[in-house]
Every structure is written in C-alpha cells, then in structure tokens.
N, C-alpha and C positions, 0 to 999 in steps of 0.2 A: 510619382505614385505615393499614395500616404496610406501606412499600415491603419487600420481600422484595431483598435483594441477588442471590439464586441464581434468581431469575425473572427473564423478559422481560414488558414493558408497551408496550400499542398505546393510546393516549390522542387520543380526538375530540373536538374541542368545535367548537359548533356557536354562532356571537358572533355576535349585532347589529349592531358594530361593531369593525372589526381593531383590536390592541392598538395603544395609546398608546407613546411611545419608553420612558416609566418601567417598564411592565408588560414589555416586551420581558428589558429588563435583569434585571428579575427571574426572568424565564421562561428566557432563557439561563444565567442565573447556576446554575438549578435545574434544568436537562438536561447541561451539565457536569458536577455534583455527580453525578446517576444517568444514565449512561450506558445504563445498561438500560429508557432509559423511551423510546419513539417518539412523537412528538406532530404528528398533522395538525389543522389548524385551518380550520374551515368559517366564510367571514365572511360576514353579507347586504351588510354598505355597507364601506365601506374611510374611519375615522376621519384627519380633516384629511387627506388626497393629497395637496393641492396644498403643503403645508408639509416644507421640506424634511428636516427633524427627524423627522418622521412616517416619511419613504418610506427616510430611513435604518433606522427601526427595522423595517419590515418586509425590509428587506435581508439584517439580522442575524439576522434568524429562519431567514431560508431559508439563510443561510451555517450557522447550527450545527444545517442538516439539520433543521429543521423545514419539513413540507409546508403552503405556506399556500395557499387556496384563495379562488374565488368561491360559494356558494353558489347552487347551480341547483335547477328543477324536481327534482329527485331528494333532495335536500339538505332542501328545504322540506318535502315530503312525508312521509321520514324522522322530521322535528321531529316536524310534530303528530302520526303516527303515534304516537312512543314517548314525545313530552314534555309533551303539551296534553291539557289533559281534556275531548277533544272529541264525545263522548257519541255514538258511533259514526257519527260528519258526517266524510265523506271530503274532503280534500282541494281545496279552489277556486283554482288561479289568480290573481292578479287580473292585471290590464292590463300587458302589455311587461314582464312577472314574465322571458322569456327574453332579452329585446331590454335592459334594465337588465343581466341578470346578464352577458350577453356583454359591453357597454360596461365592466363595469366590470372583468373578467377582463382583457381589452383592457389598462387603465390598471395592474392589478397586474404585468402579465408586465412593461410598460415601467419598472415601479418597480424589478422584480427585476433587470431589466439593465442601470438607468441610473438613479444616485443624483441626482434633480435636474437639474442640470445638467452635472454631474461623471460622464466615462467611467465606465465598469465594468473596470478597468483589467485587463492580461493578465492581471497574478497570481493575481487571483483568478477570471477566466473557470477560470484553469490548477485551481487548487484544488479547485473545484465539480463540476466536472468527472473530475477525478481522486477525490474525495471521493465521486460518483457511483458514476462505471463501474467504476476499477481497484482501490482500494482494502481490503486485507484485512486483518485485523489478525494472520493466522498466517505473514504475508513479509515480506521486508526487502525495503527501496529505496533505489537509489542515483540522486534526481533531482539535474539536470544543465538549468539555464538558461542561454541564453542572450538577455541581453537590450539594448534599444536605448537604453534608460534605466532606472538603477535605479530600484529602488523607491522611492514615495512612504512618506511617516509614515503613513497611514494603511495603506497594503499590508504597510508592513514593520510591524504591531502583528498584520493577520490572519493572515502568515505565523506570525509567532511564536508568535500561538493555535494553530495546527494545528499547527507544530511538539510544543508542548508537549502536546498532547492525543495525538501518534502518534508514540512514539519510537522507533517501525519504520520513520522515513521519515529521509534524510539529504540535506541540499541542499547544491549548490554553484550558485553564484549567476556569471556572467560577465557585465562591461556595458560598454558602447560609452562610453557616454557618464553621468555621475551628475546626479541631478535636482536639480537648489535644494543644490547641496552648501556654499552659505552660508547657509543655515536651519538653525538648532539644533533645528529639528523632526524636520528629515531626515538631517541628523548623525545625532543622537540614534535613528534608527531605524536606521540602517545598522548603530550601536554593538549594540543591546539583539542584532540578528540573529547579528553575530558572538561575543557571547556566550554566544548556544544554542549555537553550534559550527558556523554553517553560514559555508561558504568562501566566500568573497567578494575579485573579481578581477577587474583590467581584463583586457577582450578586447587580446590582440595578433595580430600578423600570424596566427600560426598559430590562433587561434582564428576570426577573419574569414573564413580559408581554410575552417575545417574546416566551418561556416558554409553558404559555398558550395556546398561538394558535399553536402552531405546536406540541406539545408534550402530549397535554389535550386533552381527547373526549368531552370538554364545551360543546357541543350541542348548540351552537351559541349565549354562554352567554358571556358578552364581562369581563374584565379581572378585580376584584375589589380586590386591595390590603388591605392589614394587617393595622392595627397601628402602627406607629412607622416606616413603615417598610424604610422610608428615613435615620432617625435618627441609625438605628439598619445595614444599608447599611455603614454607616460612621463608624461605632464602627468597625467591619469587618474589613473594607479595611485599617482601620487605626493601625490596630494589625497584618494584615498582612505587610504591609509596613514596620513596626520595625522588624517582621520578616525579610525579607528580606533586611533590612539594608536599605530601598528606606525610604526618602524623603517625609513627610504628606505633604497634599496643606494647612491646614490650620486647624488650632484650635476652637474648640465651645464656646461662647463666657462663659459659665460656667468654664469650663476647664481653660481657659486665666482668667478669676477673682482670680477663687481661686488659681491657682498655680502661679500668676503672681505677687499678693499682695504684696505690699514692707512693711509687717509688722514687727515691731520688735520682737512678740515672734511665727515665722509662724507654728504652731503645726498642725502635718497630712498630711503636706507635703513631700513626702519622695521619690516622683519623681522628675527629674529635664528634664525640660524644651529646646530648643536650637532653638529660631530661627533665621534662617540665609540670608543671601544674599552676593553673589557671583559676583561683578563683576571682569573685566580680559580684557588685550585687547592682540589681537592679530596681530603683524607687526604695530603693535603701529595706532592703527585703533579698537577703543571701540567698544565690544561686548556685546548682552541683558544680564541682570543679570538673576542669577539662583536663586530661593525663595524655601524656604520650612520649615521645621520643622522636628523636629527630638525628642522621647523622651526616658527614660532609656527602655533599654530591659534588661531581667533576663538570664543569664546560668545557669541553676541549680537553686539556688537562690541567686546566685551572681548578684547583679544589674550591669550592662554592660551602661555606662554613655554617657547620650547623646554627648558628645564632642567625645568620642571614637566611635561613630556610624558616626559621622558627618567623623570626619577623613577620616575610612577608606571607607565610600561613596563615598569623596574626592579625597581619594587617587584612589582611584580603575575605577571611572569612569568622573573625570573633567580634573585631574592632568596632564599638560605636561610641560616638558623643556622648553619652546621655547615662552609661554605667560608668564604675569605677571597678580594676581590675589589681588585684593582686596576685604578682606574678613570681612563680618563682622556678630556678634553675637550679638543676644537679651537671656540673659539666666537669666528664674528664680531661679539658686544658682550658685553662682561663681565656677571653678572649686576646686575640691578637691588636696591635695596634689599629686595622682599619675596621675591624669589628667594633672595637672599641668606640671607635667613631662616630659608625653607622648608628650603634647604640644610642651612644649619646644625640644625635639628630634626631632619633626617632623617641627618645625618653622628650626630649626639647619642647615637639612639634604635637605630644600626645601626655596632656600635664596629670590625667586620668590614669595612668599606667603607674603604678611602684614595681617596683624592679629588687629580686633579692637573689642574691647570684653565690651559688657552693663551687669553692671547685678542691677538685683531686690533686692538680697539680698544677704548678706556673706557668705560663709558657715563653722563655727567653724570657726570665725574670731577670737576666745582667744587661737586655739592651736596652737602651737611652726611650726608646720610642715606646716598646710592650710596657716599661713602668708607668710612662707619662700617659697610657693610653687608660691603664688603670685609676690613676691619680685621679682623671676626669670622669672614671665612671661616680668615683668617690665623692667629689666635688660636686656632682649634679643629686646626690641623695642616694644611689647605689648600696644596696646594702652587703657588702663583699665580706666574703670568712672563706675559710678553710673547710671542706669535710672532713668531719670527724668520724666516728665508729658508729653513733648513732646516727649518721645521715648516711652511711654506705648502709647499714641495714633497715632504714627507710627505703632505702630505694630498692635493695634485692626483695623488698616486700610488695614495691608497689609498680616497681619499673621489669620486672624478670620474671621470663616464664621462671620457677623456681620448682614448680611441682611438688608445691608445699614440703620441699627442706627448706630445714632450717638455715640461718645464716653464718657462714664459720669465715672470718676476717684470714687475712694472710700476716706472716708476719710480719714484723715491726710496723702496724697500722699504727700505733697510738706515738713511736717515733717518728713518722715520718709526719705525723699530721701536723706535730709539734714544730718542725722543723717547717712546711708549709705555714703555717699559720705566722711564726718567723719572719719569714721573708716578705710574706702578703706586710704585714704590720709596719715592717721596713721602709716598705714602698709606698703606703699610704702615710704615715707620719715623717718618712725625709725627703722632701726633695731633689730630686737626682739631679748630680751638679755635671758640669763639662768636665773632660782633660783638659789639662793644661794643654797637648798638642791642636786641640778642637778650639782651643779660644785664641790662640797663637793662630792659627790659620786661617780660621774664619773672621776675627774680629782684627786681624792685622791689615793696620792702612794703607798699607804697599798700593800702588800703583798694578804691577802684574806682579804673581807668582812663578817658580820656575816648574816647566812643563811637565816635570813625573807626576805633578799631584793634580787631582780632579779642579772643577770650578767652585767657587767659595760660596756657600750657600748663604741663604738669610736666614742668621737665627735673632730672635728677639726675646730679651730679659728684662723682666719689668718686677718693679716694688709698687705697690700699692699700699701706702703710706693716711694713717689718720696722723691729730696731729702731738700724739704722743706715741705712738707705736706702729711697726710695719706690718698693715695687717693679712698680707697676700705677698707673696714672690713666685717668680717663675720662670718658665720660658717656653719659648714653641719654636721648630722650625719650617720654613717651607713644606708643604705636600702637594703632590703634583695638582690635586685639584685647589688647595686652601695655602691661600699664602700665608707667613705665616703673623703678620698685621691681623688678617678675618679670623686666625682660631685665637689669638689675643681676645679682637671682639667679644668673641661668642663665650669664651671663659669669664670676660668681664660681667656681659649681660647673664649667664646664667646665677652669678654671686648674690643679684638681687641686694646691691646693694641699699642700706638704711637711706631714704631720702631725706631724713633731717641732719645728716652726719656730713662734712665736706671730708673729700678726699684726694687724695696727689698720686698721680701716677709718673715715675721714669720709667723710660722705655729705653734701654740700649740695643744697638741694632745693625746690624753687619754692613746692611745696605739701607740708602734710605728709599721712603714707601713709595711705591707709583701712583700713578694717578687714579687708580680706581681706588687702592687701599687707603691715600688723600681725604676721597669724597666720604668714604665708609666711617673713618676716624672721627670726620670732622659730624657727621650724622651718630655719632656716639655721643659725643662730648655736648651738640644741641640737643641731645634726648636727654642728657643724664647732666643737668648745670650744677649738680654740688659736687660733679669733678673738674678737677686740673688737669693736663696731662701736658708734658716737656719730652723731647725726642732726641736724643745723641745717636746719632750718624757713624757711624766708619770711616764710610763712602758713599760714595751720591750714585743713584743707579740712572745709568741711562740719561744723565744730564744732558744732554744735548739733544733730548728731545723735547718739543715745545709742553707737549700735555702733560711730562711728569714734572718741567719747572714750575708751569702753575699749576700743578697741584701742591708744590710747598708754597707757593706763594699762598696761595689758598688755606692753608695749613696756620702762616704766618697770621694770616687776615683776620681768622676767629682764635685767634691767640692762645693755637698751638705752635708754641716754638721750637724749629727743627736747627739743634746745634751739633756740630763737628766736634767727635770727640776727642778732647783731651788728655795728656797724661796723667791727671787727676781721675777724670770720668775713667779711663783704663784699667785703673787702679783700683776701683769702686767697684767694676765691673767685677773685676779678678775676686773681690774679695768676698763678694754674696753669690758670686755663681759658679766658680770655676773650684774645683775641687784641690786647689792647693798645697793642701798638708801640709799649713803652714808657714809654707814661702812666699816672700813677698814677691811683689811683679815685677820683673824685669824690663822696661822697656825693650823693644828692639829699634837697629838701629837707624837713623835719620823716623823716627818718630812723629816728631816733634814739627822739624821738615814738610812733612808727608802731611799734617794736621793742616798746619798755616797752610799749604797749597789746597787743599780741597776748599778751608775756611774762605778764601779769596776767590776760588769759583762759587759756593755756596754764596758769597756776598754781592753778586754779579746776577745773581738769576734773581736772589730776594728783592736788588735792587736798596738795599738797606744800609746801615752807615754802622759803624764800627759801637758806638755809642750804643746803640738797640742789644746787638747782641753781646756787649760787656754786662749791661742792666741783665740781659735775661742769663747767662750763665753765674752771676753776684748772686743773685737771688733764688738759684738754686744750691751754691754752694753755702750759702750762709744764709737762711731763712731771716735770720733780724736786720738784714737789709732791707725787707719788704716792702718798708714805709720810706727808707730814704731813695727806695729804687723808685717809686711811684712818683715820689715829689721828684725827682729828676725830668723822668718821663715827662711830666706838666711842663718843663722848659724846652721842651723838643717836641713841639706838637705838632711841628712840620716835617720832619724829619724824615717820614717817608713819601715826602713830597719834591718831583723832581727841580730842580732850579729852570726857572726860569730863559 
C-alpha cells in the first residue's frame, strides 16, 4: 500500500501489549515524516509499566498526538467481530475483563501525566494542551511565558520539536530563576532553543509586576517586590547571557574592583574578564560601536575563556567580508597560551579584523608557552599594552553599572601598571630562551633516557638569516594538535616576508619531521623560492617507518637537507637558544658516538654517499665555500645514483 500525500489517514491498531520504548521511536519517527496519518492505539496490557524507560515511551506517543488507549469491553468485541475466525460464536467475557481494563486505564492516565518519578513539567502540560484545544495550522501565534524556572534538557528538546514541526508558532520565554544553569545538559538546551529564534529573558521588576496583575487573584493590592530583587534580575540575565554566548551590557562596580585589580600577587581570581568595543565602517562610511562584556563560561568544568566567547559571538553574528573592524579589549588577564592561538588563527584567516588588546595583568608571565603565545599575538600586528589609570576609568565609565560615581583607582594603580607594562615589554622584545636542563634532555642524542623522566618532546629553533644579519629567531614546540614543524610554518608565512630579499633558514630540532610535516615544508619552500632552508636532527623519529624515510628523501630531493647534528651544530644551538649565562656547552658523554650512529642510519634511508652530506654541512659552516661546494657537486652528478 502507498501513502497518498493529498489524502488523510485514521489508523487503529488494536496490541496485546503497548509498544516497547524502540517501537515508539520508530512510530514517532514515522508520524513526523506523514503528517497526514492519525493513529489511535488500542492496548489489552500495558508492556513493562513499572520500568521507567517504558512509561517514557508511551509519553512520547501521546506528546506527537498519538491516542493511546485501554482496551475495554467494546474494543475486545470489535477484535473478534472483524479479526478472529470465530464461526459465528459471539463474544464471552471472561472474569474482571472490566475491573482489569479500568486498573489498568487508571495506571496509563498516571503514565501520561507523570514520567516515573519525574513531574510532568509546565511546558509541556502548556504544549499538549495548546497542541489539543488552540492550535491551527491557518494562524499565527505570538506565545509569551512566563516562567519560575527555566526550562529543563529534556523540555527544552520538546519545545524545540514543536517548534520545528509548527512555524506558525513564535515564543518568548521569561524566567525568574534558570535551572542547573551549571549542567551542560541545560546550558546546552537553553543554546539549541535560542537558535530556533525563541527570545529568551530574565524577568525584571517590570515583568514580576506585569505578572501581578494579570496572572495574581491580588484582590486589588498593587505589586511590592522582594529585596534585591533588581540586583538578583542582573545575576540572572547575566548567567544567561554567557549561556547563550550573548554579550553582558555592563559589569557591577564590585565585580570590576576586584577582578579588574592590577595587583601583583591577584589570588581568587580565576575568572577572566573581556571588555570590548567594536568599531568597523562600512563602504568606507563609520558605523556605531558595539560594547559589551563577556566572561569565562564552564563545559563540564572546563572553563571556556572569555576571548573564545567573544570570538565566536563575533564570528557568528558581526563578522562580514566586505567591512573592516576595529577591535578592541579591556581584559583583566592576558590571554593564555591556547587562546593565544585560537587568536592568532582567527586574526590569520580574517585579514579585515585589527586587534588591540589592554590587559590588567599577565597571566603566568614566567611560563615558556603564556610568553611565546604573546610573542605571536605581537608578531601578527597585535597591539598589546598594559592598562593604565586612564583605561580603568574608561572602562568604569563605559563598561559599569556605576550609578554615575565617579571613578576612585585603588592603590598602587600607577605602580603596578608600571611594573605590568615591565614585564609585557620583556616579553615582547626578548625572546624567551630554554634551561639548560630543557636542552640537555630534549636535544640530547642518547638513544633511550632513564625512566623517572617523561618522553622527550620535539622542540624546533630556527634563525632566519639575510645575508648580513639574522633577521628572526625562535622556537616552537609540539602541541597536541600542531606539531611543532606546522607552527614554524605558520610563524614563517605570517612574516610576509620581502619577495625580492633571499633568505636562509636553520632549523635545529629534537626529532626529525614526519612525513606530513615533510610534505608541508617542502610546499613552503616551493611557495616561497627566495628561501633556503637546512634541517639538523637529534634523532630520526620513527625511522623505521617507510613514509617518514621518504619523506626525508623527499626533503633531500627539493634540496632541503636534513643533517645529524653535531658537536658544533650543539654548540650553536646552546648558544642562541638556551639560556646559558654564559657557559659554554658541555658535551655529554659518547656524543660524538651517538652522532656517527644515527649519521649512518640517516645515510642508509637517504641512500646517499658521504661526499653529499660533507658538501651540505661545509657550506653551512663556512658560507665561502658555496662556490667551491657547487663546482664539486658538478663532479658527482651521479652520485645519488644507484650502481649498477
């Protein structure tokens, strides 16, 4: 049989036992899809009742407008009447056939109103009921809640089904109070609601009033609110807003003292703050600024950081091709290392955004990663400072309810700023070097380590070299999603460097690159041919796998050459990156050893001869070899050719 779309369908079935929760899903899944089909359901027993799984699925039947029933006397009749081949024998009875079907009609209505143990919550009495009596599909409606708690996860997925199945219907939602609003269940339901488009709002005074008189039997007492209850309207709407990734208007001037403090030991503060302004013009014609505030929200108990809130608000609802955006940040703690990051990806990929960033204080200004994550905001055109006296009382003027007082600093504002702005300066003009215990373990060519200490990461230090001065230095190391070859890359290509300039890059490097980081290298150096770029090793990662040996080969082929370093290269290393304090490098011991053995597997995978890689480490060490290396090279043009 083939459902007809331009007909209506009345479907009876007459069950043994009520469906199972799997059959339900399917039975919903398939009244959804045909709209034009009506299905009542006659059940003799009601399968597992007492299991709460069960009494949810007959829940959902009756919510998407399926009639579910007990089967009675009339019902049974009906059966063998039209389904039994009962050779013209009418109908018997048998014992408490009425007194069964009432008990268990009884136990269905209590299912229908009450999941288990779990209310039958307003929302959806409201639904069912509207879905009943008021609902027509040739009107529009503008429903209007108000409620004492928002909605739970599971109310806000049924609204979202009627939403989506009746887009004649429009909600706004108002609530006293939000339920479990540190559950990412109920986060998460609040989100998906305000992405259908329904408004969602703390109650204020005037909504409490309105309340009152229309919804109260006051007996014509007019409306006297709570304590607090302005103060307790703002806490609300300001926890929903991080909810929903929206935008605060403005911070309580407690809140702004303490979290905004330019202290140097600030203990207890462990939110971080973001206030913003937006301008942008459009057709080159200035457009109003956008203000607001933004602060950490939690997933789980992962803090989710105001710059990443600000982002993707930014991205999702300001962001287009076609304006240009000047942004800027009041933030009480600089960002973090993967903030930092994100930043930089999203300043990368959006060349229309300038970025100008205040902050109150550093945050883990002595770790290796929080400076380097700075360095880069800096690198990309970031505009980084310190607040000063005059940007805290910008912002208590534009960012705080303030209740027009004035602005009174705490003390030592103008020491500590000084002291901030210090360390910021520090970080952005020196480059932060290794310990000596960090380049001892990590760049030592030992074979295995002994087992109290961790595995030895890949860190990579490179000089970027014209060809009288070195115009860039650094380093990166691994991150779990960026190895750390790809944030080389991306520091490189964001430098934008001069294409009429040639340029030499060393790269020292703990481990050598895999085979993706290979392809990527080699797709750097054929995009950008007025660089060089030479690669000293450790240690060979993973050699014994086929795709990372040709990817050196590969490396070799478009003449990047990847050399084993030695106690010179060591040496070199120590002395541009590793924070010495003036001592020289120590070898450690069998070095030297440890060199010549990787050198000799390294020679084996290249497949190359001794001759190639003398030429290419001569002509790193001594640049005026360059010409007697090349005229060599012409006498060995078969060289990496296997014999015969």
């Amino acid at each position: 049989m083939m459902l007809s779309p331009g007909e209506k369908y009345r479907v009876t079935w007459y069950i043994s036992w009520s469906p199972c929760f799997a059959c339900v899903d399917e039975v919903v899944k398939f009244l959804r899809e045909h709209t034009n089909v009506e299905l009542i359901i006659f059940a003799a027993r009601l399968y597992h009742s007492d299991i709460l799984q069960y009494r949810h699925g007959l829940r959902k039947l009756h919510d998407a407008g399926v009639h579910v029933a007990i089967m009675s006397y009339y019902e049974f009749k009906h059966c063998l009447n039209n389904f039994v081949f009962h050779q013209g024998r009418s109908f018997c009875p048998w014992n408490d056939l009425n007194k069964n079907s009432k008990n268990l009609s009884n136990t269905l209505e209590d299912i229908l109103r009450f999941c288990g143990t779990e209310p039958y919550h307003a929302e959806l009495c409201f639904l069912n009921w509207f879905r009943a009596e008021k609902l027509s599909p040739y009107e529009h409606y503008d429903v209007t809640w108000f409620l004492s708690w928002s909605p739970c996860s599971t109310c806000a997925e049924e609204i979202a089904i009627f939403l989506s199945n009746h887009k004649n219907v429009r909600l706004s939602i108002f609530v006293s109070r939000i339920y479990y609003f540190w559950k990412p269940a109920f986060r998460q339901g609040l989100q998906e609601l305000d992405h259908l488009g329904v408004q969602l709002d703390a109650m204020s005074f005037d909504e409490f009033k309105y309340c009152w008189e229309n919804f109260v039997d006051n007996q014509g007492m007019p409306f006297r609110c709570w304590k607090k209850v302005h103060r307790n309207y703002k806490f609300v709407l300001r926890k929903l807003n991080e909810i929903l990734s929206y935008p605060m208007e403005g911070l309580d001037p407690e809140t702004f003292f303490f979290e905004f403090q330019n202290l140097l030991y600030a203990y207890g503060r462990k939110s971080s703050y973001l206030c913003f302004q937006v301008e942008r013009e459009q057709h080159s014609s200035p457009v109003p600024s956008d203000w607001g505030v933004f602060e950490n929200q939690f997933c789980g108990t992962e803090p989710y950081h105001a710059e990443l809130c600000f982002l993707n608000w930014f991205r999702a609802e300001k962001l287009s091709p076609y304006e240009h955006y000047d942004v800027t940040w009041f933030l009480s703690w600089s960002p973090c290392s993967t903030c930092a990051e994100e930043i930089a990806i999203f300043l990368s990929n959006h060349k229309n955004v300038r970025l100008s960033i205040f902050v109150s204080r550093i945050y883990y200004f002595w770790k290796p990663a929080f400076r380097q994550g700075l360095q880069e905001l800096d690198h990309l055109g970031v505009q980084l400072d310190a607040m000063s006296f005059d940007d805290f009382k910008y912002c208590w003027e534009n960012f705080v309810d303030n209740q027009g007082m004035p602005f009174r600093c705490w003390k030592k504002v103008h020491r500590n700023y000084k002291f901030v702005l210090r360390k910021l300066n520090e970080i952005l003009r020196n480059m932060n070097l290794l310990s000596e215990k960090t380049f001892n373990y990590h760049f030592g060519n030992q074979l295995r380590v002994k087992k109290p200490q961790g595995r030895r990461r890949t860190y990579l230090c490179y000089k970027l070299k014209l060809p009288n001065e070195t115009f860039d230095k650094g380093y990166f190391i691994n991150k779990k999603k960026n190895h750390a070859e790809i944030r080389f890359i991306n520091k490189i290509r964001s430098l934008n460097l001069d294409q009429t300039k040639s340029y030499k890059i060393t790269c020292y490097i703990t481990w050598s690159p895999c085979s993706y980081c290979a392809g990527k290298l080699v797709a750097l150096v054929k995009s950008c041919p007025h660089l060089s770029l030479q690669i000293f090793t450790s240690r060979l990662y993973y050699h014994w796998l086929w795709k990372n040996q040709a990817g050196l080969r590969y490396l070799w082929k478009i003449n990047i050459p990847v050399l084993v370093m030695k106690e010179p290269d060591f040496a070199d290393c120590w002395d541009n990156f590793v924070n010495h304090q003036s001592r020289r490098f120590k070898p450690w011991e069998k070095l030297t050893q440890y060199s010549n053995s990787t050198e000799r597997r390294l020679l084996r995978i290249l497949r190359i001869n001794r001759t190639d890689l003398f030429l290419a480490q001569s002509s790193e060490q001594d640049p005026g070899l360059n010409d007697l290396v090349d005229a060599i090279k012409r006498l060995f043009l078969d060289a990496h050719r296997p014999r015969d």
